[in-house]
C-alpha positions in Angstrom: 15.6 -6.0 -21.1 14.9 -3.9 -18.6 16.8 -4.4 -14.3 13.9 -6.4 -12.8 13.8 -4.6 -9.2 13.0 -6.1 -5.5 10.9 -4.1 -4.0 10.5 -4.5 0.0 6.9 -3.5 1.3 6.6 -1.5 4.3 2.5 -1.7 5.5 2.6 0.9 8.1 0.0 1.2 11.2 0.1 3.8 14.0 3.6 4.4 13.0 4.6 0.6 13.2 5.2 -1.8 10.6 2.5 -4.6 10.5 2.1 -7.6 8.0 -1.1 -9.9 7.8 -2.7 -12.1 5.7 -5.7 -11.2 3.4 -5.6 -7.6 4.9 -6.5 -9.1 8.4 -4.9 -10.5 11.2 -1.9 -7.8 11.7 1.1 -8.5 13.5 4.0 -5.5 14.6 6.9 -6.3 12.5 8.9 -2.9 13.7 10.1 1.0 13.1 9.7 1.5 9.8 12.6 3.9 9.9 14.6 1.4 11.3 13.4 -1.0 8.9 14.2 1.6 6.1 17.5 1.5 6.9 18.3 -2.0 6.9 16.7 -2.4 3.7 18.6 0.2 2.3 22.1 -1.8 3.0 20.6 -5.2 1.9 20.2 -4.0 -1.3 17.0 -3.4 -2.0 15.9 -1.6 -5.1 13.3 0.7 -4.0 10.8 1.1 -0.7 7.4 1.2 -0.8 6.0 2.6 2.2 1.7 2.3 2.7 -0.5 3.1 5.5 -2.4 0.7 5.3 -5.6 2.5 7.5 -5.2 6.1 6.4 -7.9 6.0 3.9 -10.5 3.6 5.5 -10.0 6.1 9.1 -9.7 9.5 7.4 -6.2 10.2 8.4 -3.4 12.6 7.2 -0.7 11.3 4.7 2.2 10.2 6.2 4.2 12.9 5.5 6.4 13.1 8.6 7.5 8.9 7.6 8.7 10.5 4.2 10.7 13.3 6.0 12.5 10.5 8.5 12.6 8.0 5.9 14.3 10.9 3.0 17.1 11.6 5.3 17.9 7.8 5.7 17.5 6.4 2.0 19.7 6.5 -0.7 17.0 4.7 -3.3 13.9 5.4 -4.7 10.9 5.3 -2.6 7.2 5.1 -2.8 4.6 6.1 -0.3 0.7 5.9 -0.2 -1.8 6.2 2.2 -5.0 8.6 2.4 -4.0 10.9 -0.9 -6.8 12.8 -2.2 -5.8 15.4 -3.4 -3.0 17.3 -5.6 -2.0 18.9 -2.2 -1.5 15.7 -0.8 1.2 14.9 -3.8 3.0 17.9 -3.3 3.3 17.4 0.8 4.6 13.9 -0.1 7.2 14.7 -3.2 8.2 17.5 -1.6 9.0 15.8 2.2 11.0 13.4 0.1 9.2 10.6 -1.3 10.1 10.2 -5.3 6.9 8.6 -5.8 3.1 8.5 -4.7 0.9 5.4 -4.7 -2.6 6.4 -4.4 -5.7 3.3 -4.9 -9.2 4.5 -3.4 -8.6 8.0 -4.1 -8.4 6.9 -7.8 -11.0 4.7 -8.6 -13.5 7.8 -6.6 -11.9 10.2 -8.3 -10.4 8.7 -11.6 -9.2 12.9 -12.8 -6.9 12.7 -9.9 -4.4 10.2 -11.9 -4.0 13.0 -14.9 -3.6 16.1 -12.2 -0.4 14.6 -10.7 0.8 13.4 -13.9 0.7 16.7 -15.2 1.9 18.4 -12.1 4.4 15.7 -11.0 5.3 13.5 -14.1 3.9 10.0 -15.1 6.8 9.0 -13.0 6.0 9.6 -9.9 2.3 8.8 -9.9 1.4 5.0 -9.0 -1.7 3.7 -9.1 -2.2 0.8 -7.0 -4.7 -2.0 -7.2 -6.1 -4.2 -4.8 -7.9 -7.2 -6.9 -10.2 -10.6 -6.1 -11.2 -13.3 -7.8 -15.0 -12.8 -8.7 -17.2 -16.1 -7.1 -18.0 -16.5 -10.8 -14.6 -17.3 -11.0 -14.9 -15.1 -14.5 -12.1 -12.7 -13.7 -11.1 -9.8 -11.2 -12.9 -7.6 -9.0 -11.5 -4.0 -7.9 -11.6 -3.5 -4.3 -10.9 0.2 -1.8 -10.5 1.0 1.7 -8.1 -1.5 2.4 -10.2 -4.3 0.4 -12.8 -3.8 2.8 -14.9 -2.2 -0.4 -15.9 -3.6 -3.6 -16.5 -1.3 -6.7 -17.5 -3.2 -9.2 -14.7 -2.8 -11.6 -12.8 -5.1 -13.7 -9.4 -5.8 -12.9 -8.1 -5.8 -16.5 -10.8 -2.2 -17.5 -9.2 -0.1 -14.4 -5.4 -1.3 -15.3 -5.8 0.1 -19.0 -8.0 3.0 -17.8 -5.7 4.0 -15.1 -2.4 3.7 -17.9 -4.8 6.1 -19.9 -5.4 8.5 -17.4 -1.3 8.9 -16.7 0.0 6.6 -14.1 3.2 5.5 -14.4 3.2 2.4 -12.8 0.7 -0.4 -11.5 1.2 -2.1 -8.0 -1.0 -4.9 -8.5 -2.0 -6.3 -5.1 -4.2 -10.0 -4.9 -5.9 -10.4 -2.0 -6.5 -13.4 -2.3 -2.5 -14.4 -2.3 -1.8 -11.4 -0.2 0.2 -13.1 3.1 -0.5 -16.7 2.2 3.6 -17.2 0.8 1.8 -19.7 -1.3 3.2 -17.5 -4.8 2.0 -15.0 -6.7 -1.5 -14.8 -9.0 0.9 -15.6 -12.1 -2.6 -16.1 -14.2 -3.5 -12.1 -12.4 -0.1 -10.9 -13.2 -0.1 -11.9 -16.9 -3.5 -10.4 -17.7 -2.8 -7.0 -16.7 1.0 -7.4 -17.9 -0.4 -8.1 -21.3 -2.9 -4.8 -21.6 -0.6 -2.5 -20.4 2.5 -0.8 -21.8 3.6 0.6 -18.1 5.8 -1.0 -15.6 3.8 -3.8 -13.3 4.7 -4.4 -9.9 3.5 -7.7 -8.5 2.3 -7.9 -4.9 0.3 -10.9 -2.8 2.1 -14.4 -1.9 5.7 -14.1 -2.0 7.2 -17.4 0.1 10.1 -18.2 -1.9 13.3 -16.7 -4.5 11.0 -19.3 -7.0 7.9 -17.5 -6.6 9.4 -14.2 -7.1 11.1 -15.4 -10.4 7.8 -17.0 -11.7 6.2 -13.2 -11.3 9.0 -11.8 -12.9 9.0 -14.3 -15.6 5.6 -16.0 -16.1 3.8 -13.5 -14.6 5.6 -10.8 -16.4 6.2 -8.3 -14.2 8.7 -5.8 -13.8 9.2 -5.7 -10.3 7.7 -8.0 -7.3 7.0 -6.3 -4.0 7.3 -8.4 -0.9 7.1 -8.4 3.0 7.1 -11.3 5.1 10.2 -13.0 3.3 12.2 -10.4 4.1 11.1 -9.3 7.0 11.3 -12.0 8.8 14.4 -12.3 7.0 13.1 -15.6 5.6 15.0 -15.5 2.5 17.4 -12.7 2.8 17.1 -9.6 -0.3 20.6 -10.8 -1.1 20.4 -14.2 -1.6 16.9 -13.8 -3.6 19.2 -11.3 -6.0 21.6 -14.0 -6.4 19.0 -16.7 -7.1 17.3 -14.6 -10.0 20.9 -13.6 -11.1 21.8 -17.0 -11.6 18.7 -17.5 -13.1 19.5 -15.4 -15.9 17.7 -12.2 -14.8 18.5 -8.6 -15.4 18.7 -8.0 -11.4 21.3 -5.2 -10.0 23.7 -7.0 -7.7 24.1 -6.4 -3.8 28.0 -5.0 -3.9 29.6 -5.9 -0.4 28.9 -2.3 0.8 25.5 -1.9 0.1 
């Protein structure tokens, strides 16, 4: 079995690190530089770094974050945040980041997903997805622009289309869990998890080292992405590793230097 990985979440805003609930209501939660760098001697797997308003303001990529951020990190991070373009990939890879996260830019312009793949690897290119329950209460709805814009799609048809087209990974974000710390959309989780053969990263309702095991378990996901736990330093990175260790999970340990 595959290391199941702790991924911190890093929404930035005008340069600052904010965290809400259901997309609204955002509160500072500090530099993300600074932030970076705490994270990276907590033991944290990877960084995932997204600006949150790029897309819905028409902004430029945060490209000068991934240049700070590179020169501080010594894992893997992710960053995301008004891509549109194969330019945009190569201003971001090459300042640094070792993977790009792009969600409305792919569902408008689906051909974008098999450009960076080819360019960049599979690898590097993550497609995220922000997802709601339909009223219906009949599956998921795709939304863009920060969820402030619904498409149409199904949840489950854009996951395997999006595989298809060459991404390399699926951050899988529920907005209607996203902030609440009440768990993660296990029932979500396990329907994408199940149509797909690349690695899922679970986002939306982390409160708890339980609810992080039941998306890596139950949910079957391959890595959970949280903010507010850690944070706020709610349930430290290194205890949650040891919880899931002890558990049973395939989770790489915090050594005392990390």
């Amino acid at each position: 079995m595959l290391t199941k990985r702790l991924i911190p979440c890093l929404d930035v805003k005008d340069g600052r690190v904010v965290k809400g609930e259901k997309f609204v209501d955002l509160k500072d939660q500090g530099d993300p530089v600074e932030m970076a760098k705490d994270y990276n001697k907590s033991g944290a797997d990877e960084l995932v770094f997204l600006d949150i308003t790029a897309t819905k303001e028409n902004r430029e990529t945060i490209k000068n974050l991934a240049i700070e951020v590179s020169e501080t990190l010594f894992i893997p991070f992710t960053v995301g945040g008004g891509i549109k373009s194969i330019a945009d990939f190569k201003d971001l890879i090459q300042a640094g980041a070792d993977k790009v996260a792009i969600n409305s830019a792919a569902v408008r312009d689906p051909d974008l997903i098999t450009r960076a793949a080819k360019e960049f690897g599979s690898q590097a290119v993550v497609v995220a997805i922000d997802a709601r329950k339909r009223e219906s209460g009949d599956g998921w709805e795709v939304l863009i622009s920060g969820g402030s814009e619904e498409t149409g799609l199904d949840l489950i048809e854009w996951a395997k289309e999006a595989e298809k087209l060459g991404a390399g990974e699926i951050l899988l974000t529920s907005i209607d869990a996203d902030g609440t710390k009440a768990g993660y959309d296990l029932e979500q989780l396990k329907a994408v998890s199940d149509v797909i053969g690349i690695p899922l990263i679970a986002s939306g309702g982390a409160g708890s080292p339980e609810d992080l095991y039941d998306a890596l378990t139950d949910g079957e996901a391959d890595a959970v992405l949280a903010a507010s736990i850690w944070h706020q330093d709610i349930y430290p990175i290194r205890d949650c590793k040891k919880y899931l260790l002890d558990k049973g999970l395939p989770i790489r340990p915090v050594w005392e230097d990390d």
